[in-house]
N, C-alpha and C positions, 0 to 999 in steps of 0.2 A: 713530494709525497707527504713530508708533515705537516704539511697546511692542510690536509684532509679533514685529519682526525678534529680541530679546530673548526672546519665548517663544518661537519656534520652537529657538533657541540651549540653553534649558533643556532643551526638549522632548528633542535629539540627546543631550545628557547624560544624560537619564534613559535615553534608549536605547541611550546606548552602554554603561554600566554590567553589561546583564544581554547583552553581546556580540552582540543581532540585530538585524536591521534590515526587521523586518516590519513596520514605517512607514517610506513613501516622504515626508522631511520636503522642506520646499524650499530650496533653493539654487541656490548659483550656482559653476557649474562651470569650470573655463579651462582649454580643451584649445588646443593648438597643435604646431608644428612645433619641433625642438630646437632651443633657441638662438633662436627667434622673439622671446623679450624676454618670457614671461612672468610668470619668478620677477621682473625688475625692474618691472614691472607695478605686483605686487601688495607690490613693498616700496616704489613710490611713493605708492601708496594709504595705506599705512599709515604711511607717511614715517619707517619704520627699517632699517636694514639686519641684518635678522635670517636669511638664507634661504641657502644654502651656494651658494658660486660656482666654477665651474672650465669644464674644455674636456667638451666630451661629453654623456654623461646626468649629467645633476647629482641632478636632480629623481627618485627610486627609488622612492618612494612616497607614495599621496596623502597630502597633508598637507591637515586639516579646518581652516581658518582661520577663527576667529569675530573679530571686531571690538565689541570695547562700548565704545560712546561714557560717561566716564566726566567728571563736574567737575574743573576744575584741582586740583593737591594746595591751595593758597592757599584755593580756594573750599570744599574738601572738608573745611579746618582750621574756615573762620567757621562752615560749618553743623554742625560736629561732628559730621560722617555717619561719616568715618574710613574708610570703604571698607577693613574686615576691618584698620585701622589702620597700614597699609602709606603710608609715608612716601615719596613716589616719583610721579612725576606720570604714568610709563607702567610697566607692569611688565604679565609675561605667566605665565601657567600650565599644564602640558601635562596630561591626561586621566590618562598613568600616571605620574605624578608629581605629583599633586594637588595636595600637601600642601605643595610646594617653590614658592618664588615665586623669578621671573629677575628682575632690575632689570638689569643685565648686557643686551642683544640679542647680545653676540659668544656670552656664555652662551648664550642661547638656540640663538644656528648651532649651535654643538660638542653642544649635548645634541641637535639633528638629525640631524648625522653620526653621533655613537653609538648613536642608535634606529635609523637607517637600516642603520647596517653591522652590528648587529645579528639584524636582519634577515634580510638581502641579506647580509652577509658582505662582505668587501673588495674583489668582482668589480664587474664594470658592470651585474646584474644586477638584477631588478625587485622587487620584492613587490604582491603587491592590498591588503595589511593596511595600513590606514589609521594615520594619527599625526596627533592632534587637540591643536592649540596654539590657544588662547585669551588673546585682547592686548586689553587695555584701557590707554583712552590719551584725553584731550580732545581730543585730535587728529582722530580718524578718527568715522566714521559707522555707525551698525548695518550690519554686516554678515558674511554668513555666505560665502566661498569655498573651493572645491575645487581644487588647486593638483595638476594629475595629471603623470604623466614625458610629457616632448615627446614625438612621433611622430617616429620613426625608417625608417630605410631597412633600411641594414646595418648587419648587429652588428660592433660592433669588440670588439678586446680578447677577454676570456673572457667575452661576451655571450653565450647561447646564440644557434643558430641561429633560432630562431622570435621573436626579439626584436620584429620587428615584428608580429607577431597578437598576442604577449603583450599590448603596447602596445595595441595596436585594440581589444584583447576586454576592457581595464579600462577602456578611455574611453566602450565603447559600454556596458559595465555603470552606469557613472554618466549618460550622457546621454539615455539611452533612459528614465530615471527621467519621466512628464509633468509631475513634478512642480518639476523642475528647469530653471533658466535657463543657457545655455549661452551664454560668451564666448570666440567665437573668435576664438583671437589668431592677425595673419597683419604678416609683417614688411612696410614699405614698398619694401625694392628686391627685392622679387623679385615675381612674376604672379601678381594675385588670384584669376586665374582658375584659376589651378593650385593655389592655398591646398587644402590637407589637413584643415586643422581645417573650414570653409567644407563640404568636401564631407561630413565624416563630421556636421555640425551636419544638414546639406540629409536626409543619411539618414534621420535618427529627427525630425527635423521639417519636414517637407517644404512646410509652408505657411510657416515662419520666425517664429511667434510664439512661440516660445521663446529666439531668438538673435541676440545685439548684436556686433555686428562690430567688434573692434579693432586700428588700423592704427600698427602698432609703428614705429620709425626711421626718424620723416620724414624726420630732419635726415641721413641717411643715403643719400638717392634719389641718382642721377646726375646730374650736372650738368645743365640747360636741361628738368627733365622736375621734374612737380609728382602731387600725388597731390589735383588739387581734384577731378579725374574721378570717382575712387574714394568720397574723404569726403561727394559730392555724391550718391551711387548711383548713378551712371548705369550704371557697369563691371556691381556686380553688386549688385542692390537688397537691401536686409534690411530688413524692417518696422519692429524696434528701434532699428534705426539704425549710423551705423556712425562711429565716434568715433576722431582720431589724439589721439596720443602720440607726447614724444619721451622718450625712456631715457638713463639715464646710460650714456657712453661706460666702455671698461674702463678707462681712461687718469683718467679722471675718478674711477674707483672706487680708481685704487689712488694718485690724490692727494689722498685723503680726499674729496673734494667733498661737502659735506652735500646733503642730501635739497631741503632747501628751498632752495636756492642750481638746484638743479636743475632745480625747480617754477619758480623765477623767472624764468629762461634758458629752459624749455621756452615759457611765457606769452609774452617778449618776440619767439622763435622764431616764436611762432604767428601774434602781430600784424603780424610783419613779413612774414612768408611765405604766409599764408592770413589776412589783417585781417580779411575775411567771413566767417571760420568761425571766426573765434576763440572766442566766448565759447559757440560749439557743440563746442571741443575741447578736452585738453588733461589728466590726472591729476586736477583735482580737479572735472571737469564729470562726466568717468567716474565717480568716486566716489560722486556728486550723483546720476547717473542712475543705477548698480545699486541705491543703498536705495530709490529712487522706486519703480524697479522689482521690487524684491524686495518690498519692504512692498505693491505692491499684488499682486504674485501669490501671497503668504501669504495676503493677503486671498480672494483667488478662493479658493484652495486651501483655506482655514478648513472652510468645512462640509463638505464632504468628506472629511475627513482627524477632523475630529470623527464622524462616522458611522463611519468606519473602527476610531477609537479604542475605539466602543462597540460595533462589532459583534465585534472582536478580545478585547474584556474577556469578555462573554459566550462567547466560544468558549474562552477560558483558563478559567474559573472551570468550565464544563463537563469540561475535559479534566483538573483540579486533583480536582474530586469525585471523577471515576473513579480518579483511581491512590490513593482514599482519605487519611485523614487519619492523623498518625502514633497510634499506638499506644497509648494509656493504660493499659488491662485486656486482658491478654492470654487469660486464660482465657474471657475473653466474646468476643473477636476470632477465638479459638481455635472456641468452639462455633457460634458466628455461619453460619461459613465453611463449615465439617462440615454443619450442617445445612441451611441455604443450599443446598448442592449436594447433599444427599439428599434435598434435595425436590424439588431442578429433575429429578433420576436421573427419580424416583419420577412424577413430572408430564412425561417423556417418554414413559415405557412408557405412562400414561395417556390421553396426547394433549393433556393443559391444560398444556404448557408455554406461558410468555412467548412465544417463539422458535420459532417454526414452520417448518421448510426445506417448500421449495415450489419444489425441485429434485428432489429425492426422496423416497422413504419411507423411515420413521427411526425409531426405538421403537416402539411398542405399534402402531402401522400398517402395520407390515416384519413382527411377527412375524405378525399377522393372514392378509397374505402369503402367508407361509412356510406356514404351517397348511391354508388354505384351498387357494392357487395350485401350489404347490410342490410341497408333498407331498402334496396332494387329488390332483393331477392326475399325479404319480408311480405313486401307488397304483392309479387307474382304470384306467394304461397299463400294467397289468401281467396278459397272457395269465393265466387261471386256469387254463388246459391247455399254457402254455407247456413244451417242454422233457420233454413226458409223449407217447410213439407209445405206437401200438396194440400193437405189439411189448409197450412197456414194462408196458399193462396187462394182454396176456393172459399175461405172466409173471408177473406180479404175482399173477393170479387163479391159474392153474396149481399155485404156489409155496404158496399159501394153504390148497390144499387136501389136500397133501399125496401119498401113496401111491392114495389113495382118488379115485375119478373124484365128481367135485360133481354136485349135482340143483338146488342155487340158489348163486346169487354168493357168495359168502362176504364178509361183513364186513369180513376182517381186510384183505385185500387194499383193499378202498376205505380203509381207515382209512391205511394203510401211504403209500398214493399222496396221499392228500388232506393228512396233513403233509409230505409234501416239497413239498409246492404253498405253504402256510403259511408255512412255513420261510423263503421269499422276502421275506416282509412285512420281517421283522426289519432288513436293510440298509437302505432308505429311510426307517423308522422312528429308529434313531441318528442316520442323515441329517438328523432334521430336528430331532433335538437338538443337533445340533454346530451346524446354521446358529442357531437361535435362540442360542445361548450366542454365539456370536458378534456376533452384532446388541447382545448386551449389554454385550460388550467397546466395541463402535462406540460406545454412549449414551456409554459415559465419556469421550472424544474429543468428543463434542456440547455434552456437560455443559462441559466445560474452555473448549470454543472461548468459550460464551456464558457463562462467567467468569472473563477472560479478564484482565482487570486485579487480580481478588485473586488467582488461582492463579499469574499470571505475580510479582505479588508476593512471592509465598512459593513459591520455585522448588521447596524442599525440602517444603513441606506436601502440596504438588502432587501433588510424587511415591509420598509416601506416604499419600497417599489412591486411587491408580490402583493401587499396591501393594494394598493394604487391598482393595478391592473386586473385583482380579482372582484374590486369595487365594479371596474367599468364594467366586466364580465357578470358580475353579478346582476347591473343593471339593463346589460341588453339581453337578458334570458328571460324575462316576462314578456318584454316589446317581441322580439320574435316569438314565441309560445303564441302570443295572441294574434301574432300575422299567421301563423300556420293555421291557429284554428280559426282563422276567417276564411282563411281559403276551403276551407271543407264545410265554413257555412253558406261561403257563394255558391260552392256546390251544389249543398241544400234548398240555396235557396229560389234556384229558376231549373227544372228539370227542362232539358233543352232538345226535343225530340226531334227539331228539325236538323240537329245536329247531320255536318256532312258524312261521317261515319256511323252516324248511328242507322242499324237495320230494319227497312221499312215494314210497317205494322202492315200492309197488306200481303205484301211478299209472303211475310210470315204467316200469316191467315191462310193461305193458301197451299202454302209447303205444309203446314200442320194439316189442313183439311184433305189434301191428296194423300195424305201417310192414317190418316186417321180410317178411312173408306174401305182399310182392306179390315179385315176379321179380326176382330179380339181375340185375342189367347187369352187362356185362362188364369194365365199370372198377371194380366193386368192388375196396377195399383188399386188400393181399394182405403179407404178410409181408414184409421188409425184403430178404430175400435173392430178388430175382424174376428174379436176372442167372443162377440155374442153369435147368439143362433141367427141363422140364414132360413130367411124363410122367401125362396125361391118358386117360382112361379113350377119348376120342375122338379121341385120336391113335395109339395100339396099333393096328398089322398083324390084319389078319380071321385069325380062327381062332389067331391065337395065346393062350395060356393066361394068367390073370389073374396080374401080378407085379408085385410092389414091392420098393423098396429092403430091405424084409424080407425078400424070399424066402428060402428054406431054404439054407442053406450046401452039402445034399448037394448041389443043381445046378449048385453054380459050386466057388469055388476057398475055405477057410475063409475065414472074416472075424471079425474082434473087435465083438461086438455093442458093448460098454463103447465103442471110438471112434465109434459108428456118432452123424453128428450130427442134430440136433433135423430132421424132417420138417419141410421150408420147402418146397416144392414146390406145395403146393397152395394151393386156397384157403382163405380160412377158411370155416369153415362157420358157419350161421345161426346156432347157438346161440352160437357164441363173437363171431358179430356183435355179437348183440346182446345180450351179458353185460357185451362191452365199450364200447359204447355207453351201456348202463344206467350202467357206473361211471363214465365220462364228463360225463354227465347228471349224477348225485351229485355229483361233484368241484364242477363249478364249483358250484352248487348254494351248496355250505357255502363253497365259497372266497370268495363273493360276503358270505356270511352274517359272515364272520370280516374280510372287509376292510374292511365298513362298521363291527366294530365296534372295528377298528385306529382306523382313520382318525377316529372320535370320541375313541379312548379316547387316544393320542399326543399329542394336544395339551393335554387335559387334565391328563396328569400330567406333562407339563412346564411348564406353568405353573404347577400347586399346587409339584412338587419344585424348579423352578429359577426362576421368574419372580418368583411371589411371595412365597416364600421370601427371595428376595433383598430384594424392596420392602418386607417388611417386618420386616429384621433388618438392612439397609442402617447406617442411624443410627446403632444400638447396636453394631453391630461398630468404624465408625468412630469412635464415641466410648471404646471399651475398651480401643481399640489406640490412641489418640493425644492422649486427652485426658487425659495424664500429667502432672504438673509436671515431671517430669527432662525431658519432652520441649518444653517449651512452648520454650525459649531457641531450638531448634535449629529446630523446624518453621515458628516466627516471623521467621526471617531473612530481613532482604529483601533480594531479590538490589539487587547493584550499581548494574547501568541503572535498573529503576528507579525508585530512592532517585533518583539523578541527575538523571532527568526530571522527578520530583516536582519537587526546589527548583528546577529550570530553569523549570518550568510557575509556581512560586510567584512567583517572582523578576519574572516576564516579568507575571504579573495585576496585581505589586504595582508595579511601570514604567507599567502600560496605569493600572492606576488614577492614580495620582501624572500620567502624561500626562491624563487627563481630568480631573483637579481643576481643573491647567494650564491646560486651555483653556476651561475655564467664568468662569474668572474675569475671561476678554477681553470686554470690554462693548459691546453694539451700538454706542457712541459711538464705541469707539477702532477702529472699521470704518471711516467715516468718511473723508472726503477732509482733511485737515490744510489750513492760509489756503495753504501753499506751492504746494496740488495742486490746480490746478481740476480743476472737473466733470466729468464726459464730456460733459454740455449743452453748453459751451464748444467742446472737442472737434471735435461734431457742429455748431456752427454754423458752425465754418471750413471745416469739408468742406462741407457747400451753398454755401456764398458761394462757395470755390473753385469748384465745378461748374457754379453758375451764371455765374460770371462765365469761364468757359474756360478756368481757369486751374490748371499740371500743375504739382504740385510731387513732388518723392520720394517713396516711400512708406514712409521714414520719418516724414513730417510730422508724426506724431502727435506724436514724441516730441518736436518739434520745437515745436509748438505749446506742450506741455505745462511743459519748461522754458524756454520765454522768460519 
């Protein structure tokens, strides 16, 4: 069992080394009130005067106190152990200062003021940054304490204002640890009930097995008043127990009073004053009981904290793989990386990527999409008579035929109208090249996220591979653009009537002419201008004589035939019904015929001119452009962060590891109760006898039990 408290002591070094503290080790923490006594506490314990005294906040930052019980230098000569060969029966070493050994303890204070104001600076002001001093000495006992600044009220001096949450938010950062034991220190003349440290201990452990109650300046109390109420629990119970102390006076500190002249006087203090609780009180029963108790909550804590060690190595050595290993062959790291990511490009447009988003559609199932959704359904939504009146065909047919009255439709007129109808394909055609090239710019951003630790590596390769592939992208979006709009000019350019779907012009002649034979309604279409007067054959006065807007000039007043405008007045007649309907019928006809063979042919040659063009000159352009020697130094650089986090991640597996050699080598013996510690069987028989016989003692008894 005392080799415990010794590996856990290692254990904090190797962790403090790589600066984190992502193991919760165990200790023993002493928070209290300022001025409560507990820097002379822990220099009774360790019976030196090493630890900085004055009025106020003394105490600035935590100091990590380890204790190693060490053989006298005399003993340390006969077994010629030599402890690192240091002539000196106590001597101390701090963490950043390793290398330097104190034999000196005034040395030791002054190099705490200088780390401390360091720090803090010469104000009253706090730090969280801990200061780890290590004392071996034959004197003391394994142990490991946390020495934090007292709890404060108001800030004096150039304290800042929040001086007291400062304070609170570092004692609960340490106490809230389950792993840690917590001594609250509370002075004897003032009300335990009111104790500070008592209630922040009650906070983060609210059943009290983590916290030993210490009751500072007996010899201090008011006259005719005792504190056996308190040492006995009755005031306010604590499981651990709750142990006095007397401190040296200041009076005492500045007439030299040794340490053990103080121990002696506290002991005869005790017997006289508390006989019954003596050998339950006192600086060196306290000391007795923290290593009991620290060496068996290392104990609890052991498996735990080994599970811990092993599931934190695994999670390091995982997160060390990914930010890869350094560099040997650059020109193989170089083509690695290049092709690596032109196969992951290449195996998104495919769909066999690793990495499947399963939020959206993303490569070769976006353009699918696009082809099918988008633009299929752009294409279908578009009128093949859109934007074409009757007006516009029978000027079309009129225009076609010239000076000469026509006896059948004329051709040219359908052909004239049926490419302005065509014409239209062309816009959501490009449209559905610009989104596809886009979706390809998107993979690259895909590709990046899911390699994401060698691109982030190489900030500059990165970039000059998103360069590299949005170059080739950039230059097959004109090549295709101009194949797409050829195909809408082959369209245009042979109107192809003998086409095997397209519907024969007699047919239509004929279905028009048979539907045309029955009676006009009255709502037949009629020319665009229906807002002038009708001057209808059955609206003309009886017996007046037949006129039209032609009549002869001798009857009325001249007129310029040349302004005379186009006859809109009537209706149309059958024959121009249904020439216009015939070419109606034709239009859509082929529009239909020509958008089914957009809507196959668009997709296809954007995928031969830009899809797979790209998929499969991807590699080679990347390696032509970058896998240069003059280029290898520059593309290979690895950013700053993270090199950084590399050795941080190395540092922190090769701690986790060195912590688990550590604690393999603790043998289920040295688990074990020591002849000093009985059983818990022990324990448990006093608590039934007690119970069975009526009989109430504190609810400290354990500890009570334990060291008698």
């Amino acid at each position: 069992m005392e080799t415990l408290i010794p590996v856990i002591n290692k254990l904090q070094e190797i962790f403090n080394t790589v600066g984190a503290e992502v193991i919760q080790l165990p200790q023993i923490v002493v928070i209290g009130s300022q001025s409560s006594g507990k820097s002379s506490v822990l220099e009774s314990i360790v019976g030196r005067d090493f630890l900085p005294r004055g009025s106020g906040v003394v105490t600035r930052r935590p100091l990590i106190l380890q204790l190693v019980h060490v053989p006298a230098l005399e003993e340390r000569r006969r077994t010629a152990s030599g402890e690192s060969g240091i002539q000196a029966d106590e001597w101390a070493t701090f963490l950043h200062c390793k290398h330097k050994t104190f034999i000196d303890f005034t040395e030791v204070r002054q190099e705490i003021e200088i780390e401390t104001e360091r720090t803090t600076g010469n104000n009253k002001g706090i730090s969280p940054e801990p200061l780890y001093l290590k004392i071996y000495s034959p004197n003391v006992l394994n142990l490991t304490l946390v020495d934090l600044p007292g709890i404060t009220k108001v800030p004096v001096g150039d304290q800042p204002a929040d001086i007291e949450v400062q304070v609170r938010d570092m004692i609960l950062s340490y106490i809230s640890n389950p792993n840690c034991l917590i001594l609250a220190v509370t002075a004897a003349n003032t009300d335990m009930a009111t104790s500070e440290a008592l209630k922040l201990a009650r906070d983060v452990d609210p059943d009290g097995r983590r916290t030993l109650a210490v009751i500072t300046k007996l010899d201090l109390m008011d006259a005719g008043t005792d504190a056996m109420d308190v040492l006995m629990g009755r005031v306010i119970p604590v499981k651990l127990g709750i142990i006095g102390v007397v401190n040296r006076s200041q009076h005492d500190i500045n007439s030299n009073k040794s340490i053990n002249e103080s121990l002696q006087d506290e002991q005869s203090f005790l017997q006289k004053r508390y006989p019954s609780l003596a050998n339950r009180n006192g600086t060196r029963h306290l000391a007795k009981t923290l290593n009991r108790l620290l060496m068996h909550h290392i104990r609890d804590c052991l498996p735990e904290l080994k599970t811990r060690v092993n599931v934190l190595t695994a999670q390091y050595q995982s997160v060390l793989q990914s930010y890869g290993q350094p560099i040997e062959d650059k020109n193989a790291t170089l083509l690695q990386i290049i092709t690596k990511f032109a196969t992951e490009y290449c195996n998104t447009i495919e769909g066999t990527a690793r990495n499947i988003e399963t939020s959206e559609l993303c490569g070769g199932a976006r353009m699918c999409y696009i082809f099918h959704e988008t633009f299929g359904r752009t294409l279908e939504s578009i009128d093949p008579l859109a934007g074409l009146t009757m007006l516009d065909i029978l000027t079309a047919i009129r225009n076609a035929t010239g000076p000469r009255p026509a006896l059948f439709v004329p051709e040219v007129s359908f052909e004239l109208l049926v490419k302005r109808q065509i014409k239209r394909l062309e816009e959501p055609s490009l449209r559905c090249v610009e989104l596809v090239h886009e979706e390809l710019q998107r993979i690259i951003q895909h590709c990046s996220t899911y390699n994401t630790q060698e691109l982030l590596r190489f900030p500059k390769l990165h970039e000059a591979i998103v360069e590299v592939v949005t170059g080739v992208l950039r230059r097959r979006l004109p090549i295709t653009n101009e194949m797409v709009h050829n195909l809408v000019a082959i369209e245009l350019a042979y109107i192809n009537t003998k086409h095997p779907d397209f519907i024969d012009t007699a047919l239509v002649s004929a279905s028009v002419s048979s539907s045309k034979s029955e009676p006009v309604p009255d709502g037949t279409r009629r020319w665009k201008s229906e807002k002038a007067e009708e001057f209808g054959t059955e609206d003309r006065p009886k017996g007046s004589s037949q006129t039209s807007v032609f009549s002869s000039p001798s009857r009325s007043h001249a007129v310029n035939l040349l302004d005379t405008p186009m006859p809109v007045t009537r209706k149309l007649s059958q024959r121009e019904q249904r020439d216009c309907e015939v070419i109606r019928r034709l239009i859509k006809s082929y529009f239909l015929i020509v958008r089914k063979s957009i809507q196959d042919s668009v997709p296809k040659t954007v995928m031969h001119f830009l899809v797979n063009y790209v998929k499969d000159h991807l590699q080679s352009e990347l390696v032509g452009q970058l896998y240069k020697s003059q280029l290898l130094d520059t593309l290979l650089t690895e950013s700053e962060d993270m090199a950084q986090q590399r050795n941080e991640a190395a540092n922190m597996l090769k701690a986790l590891q060195k912590a688990s050699q550590t604690i393999s080598e603790i043998r289920e013996t040295q688990l074990c109760f020591g002849p000093d510690s009985p059983p818990s069987s022990l324990v448990h028989l006093v608590k039934t006898w007690c119970e069975s016989s009526s009989v109430c003692l504190p609810e400290y008894w354990e500890q009570t039990v334990v060291s008698t």
